[in-house]
Each structure stands twice: as C-alpha cells, then as structure tokens.
N, C-alpha and C positions, 0 to 999 in steps of 0.2 A: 568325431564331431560331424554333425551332417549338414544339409542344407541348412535346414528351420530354424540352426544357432546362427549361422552366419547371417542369416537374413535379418534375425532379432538381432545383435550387435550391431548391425549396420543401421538399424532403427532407432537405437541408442544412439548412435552416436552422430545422428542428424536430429534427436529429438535432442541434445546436450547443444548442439552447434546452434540449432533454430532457438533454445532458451537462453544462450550465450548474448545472440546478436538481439534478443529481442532485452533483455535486462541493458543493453549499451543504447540500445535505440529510445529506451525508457530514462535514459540518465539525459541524453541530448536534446528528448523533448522537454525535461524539466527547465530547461535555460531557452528555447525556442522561442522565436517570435510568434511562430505559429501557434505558440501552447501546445497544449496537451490536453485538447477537447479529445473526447470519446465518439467519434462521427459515424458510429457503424448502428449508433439509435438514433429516433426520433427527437429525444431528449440529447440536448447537449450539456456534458459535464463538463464546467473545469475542475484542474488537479484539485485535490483537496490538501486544503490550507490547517496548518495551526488554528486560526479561528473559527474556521468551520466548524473544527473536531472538536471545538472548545463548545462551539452554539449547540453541538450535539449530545454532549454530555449535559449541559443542561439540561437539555429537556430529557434526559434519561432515554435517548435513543437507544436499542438495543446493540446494533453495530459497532457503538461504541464501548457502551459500558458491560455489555457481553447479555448473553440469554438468546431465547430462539425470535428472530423481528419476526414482527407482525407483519400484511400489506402496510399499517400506519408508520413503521419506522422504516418502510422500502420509501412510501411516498415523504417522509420526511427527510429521507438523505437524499433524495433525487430536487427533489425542491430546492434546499439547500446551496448543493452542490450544482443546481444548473445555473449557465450562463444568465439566465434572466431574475435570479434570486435580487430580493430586496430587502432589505430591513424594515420600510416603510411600508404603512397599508395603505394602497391606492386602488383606482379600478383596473389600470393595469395590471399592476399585480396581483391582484384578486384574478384576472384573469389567463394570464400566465402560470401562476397555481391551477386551475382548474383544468386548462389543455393540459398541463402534465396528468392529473387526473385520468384523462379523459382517455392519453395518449396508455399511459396503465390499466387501465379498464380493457381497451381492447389487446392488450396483450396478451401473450401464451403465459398459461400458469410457468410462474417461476421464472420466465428471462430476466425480469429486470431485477430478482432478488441475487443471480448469477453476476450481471450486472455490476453493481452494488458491491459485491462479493470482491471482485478483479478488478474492480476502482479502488478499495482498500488498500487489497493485496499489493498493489502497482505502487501505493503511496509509501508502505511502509518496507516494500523492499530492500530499501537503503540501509534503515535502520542496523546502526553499526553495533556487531556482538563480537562480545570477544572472545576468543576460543576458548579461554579459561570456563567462560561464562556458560558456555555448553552443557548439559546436564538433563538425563533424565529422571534425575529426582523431583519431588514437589515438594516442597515444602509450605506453612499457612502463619503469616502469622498476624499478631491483633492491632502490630503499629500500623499509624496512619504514615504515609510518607512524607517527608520535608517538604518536598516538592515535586509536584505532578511532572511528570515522563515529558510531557509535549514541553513545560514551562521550562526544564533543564534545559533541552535543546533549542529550545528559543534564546536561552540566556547565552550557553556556548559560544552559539554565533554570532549573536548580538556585539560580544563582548570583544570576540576575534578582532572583527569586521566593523569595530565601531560603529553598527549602527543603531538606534529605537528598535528594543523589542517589540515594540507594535507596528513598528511595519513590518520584520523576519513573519509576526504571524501570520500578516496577507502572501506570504510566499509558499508556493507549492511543498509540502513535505518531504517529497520525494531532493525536492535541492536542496533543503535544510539538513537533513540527513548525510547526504552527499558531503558537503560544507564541514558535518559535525566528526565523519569520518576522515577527511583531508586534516583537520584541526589536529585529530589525535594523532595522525601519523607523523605528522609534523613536529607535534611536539613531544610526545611521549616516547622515548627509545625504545626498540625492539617492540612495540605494538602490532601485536596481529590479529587480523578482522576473520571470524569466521566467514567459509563461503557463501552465496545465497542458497537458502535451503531446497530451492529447483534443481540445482547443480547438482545438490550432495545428493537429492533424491536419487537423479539419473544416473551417476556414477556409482549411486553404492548399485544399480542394478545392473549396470555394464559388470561391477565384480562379481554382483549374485550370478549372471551367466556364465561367466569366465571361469566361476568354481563351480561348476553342475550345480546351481541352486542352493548354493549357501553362503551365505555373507563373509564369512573369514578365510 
C-alpha cells in the first residue's frame, strides 16, 4: 500500500468525523434559541416546518412534490421559508417578496437552487428508517395512502407529548423527526434506526479502499 491510500483513508476519515459532528451540531440547532437560520446568504431561512412543507405541496412546488424546480419553485421555497415570510398581503411584504427577487436575480446560476437543495436535506435528515426498511428495490403502486408522511409524524408526537398538532406543525422537522425517533426507541423493543445515509456513504468508501476497490 503506498502513500496515495493512506492519504485517501485519512481523508475519509476526517470527511466521516467532519459529517459526524456536523449531523450533532444540526440536531442542537433544532432545539437552539438561536435557531437554525441559514446565515451564510443574503436570504435568511428558518428550518423548515411541517406547515411550510404542507403550504408547498399545495401549490405543487417541485421540491416537494418531486420533478426538476424551476427558478419559480427555487423563489417559492425561499419566500416561504425566509424569516420575513407572511401569510398576509401587505406592502411590506410585497416588498420583502421582491428583495428576495431582487437578491436572486443577482446571483450565480444555480447557488440558491444548491441552497434549497441542503435546506431540505438538513430537514429531513432525522427522518427515522428502519433498517428492515432498507431496500433497493422499487416498487409502484395505485393506493392512495391513509395518511400523508408529514401528517403521521405530526400526529406521533402530538400524541406522545400531549400536544395540538398544529402547533408540532410550526416546529422545525428536523426536531419532529428527532422526537418521532426517541418515541420508537422508547417504546418499541429492539428498534433499530438505520444510519444517516452520509455515514453509510463514507464508510462504504473507507471499505471500498480497504479492499483495493471493491465493496465486499
């Protein structure tokens, strides 16, 4: 083995420690008084909520409901999702709308859809699977389901934590999630949560090196 593995290994295994610490730093911003604004744009984001993801499937956002977004459903989850969102139409917020505009306009092709992308990603991280659950098959089929994915886990905790599911929905998903994972291990015996899929990425590549390039 020569240099250039050891050096990859060791890249691994600071790019696994750096995704470790940064998935724990993401669970302690979900309960932070500071929040979990996104402060490295112009646009500031809060986390994204149960209702948010709910106001976005309404309008058939593509983020949500899947397809390739357009700039209109980059500028519709940014809106949304920033601190100065309102439900209301005022000239404030007509104008608050419009400097987000303004502030996407003059961006580089593609940041804020990157953006957007790892505001998701960050939200749904938590989202607890169960290793059974693991699979790479697909399968299609024509039921509609009982009840919508976000609406379960609103109800979960709701239910736990005796509170209104309509306020669980103004809370960050990323701590709903969190919540809905403590729940099961709590209560269901021998429950186990598959890893986050950054982890499994990096690890199966630490073994892909470790075996001259092959997975097993």
């Amino acid at each position: 083995m020569g240099k250039a593995f050891f050096i990859m290994i060791d890249q691994l295994a600071e790019d696994l420690e750096f995704a470790k610490n940064k998935i724990l730093e993401n669970r302690l911003l979900a309960w932070s008084s500071i929040s979990n604004k996104n402060k490295n744009n112009k646009i500031l984001l809060l986390p994204l909520t149960g209702k948010a993801w709910v106001d976005l499937q309404i309008i058939q956002n593509k983020f949500v409901c899947g397809g390739i977004p357009t700039d209109e459903d980059v500028m519709q989850y940014l809106w949304r999702n920033s601190e100065k969102y309102t439900s209301k139409s005022s000239w404030r917020s007509n104008k608050a709308k419009k400097n987000i505009g303004y502030i996407f306009g003059k961006s580089k092709p593609g940041h804020y859809l990157k953006v957007v992308y790892k505001h998701v990603s960050e939200a749904f991280q938590e989202l607890p699977k169960n290793i059974s659950q693991q699979s790479n098959s697909f399968s299609r089929s024509n039921k509609i389901d009982a009840v919508s994915g976000i609406v379960s886990a609103i109800d979960e905790v709701a239910a736990r934590y005796g509170q209104n599911p309509t306020n669980v929905l103004t809370w960050p998903l990323n701590r709903v999630f969190q919540l809905q994972k403590a729940i099961r291990i709590a209560t269901i015996p021998n429950y186990k949560l598959a890893e986050p899929e950054i982890i499994k990425t990096i690890k199966k590549e630490i073994i892909k090196e470790l075996n001259n390039g092959t997975e097993s």
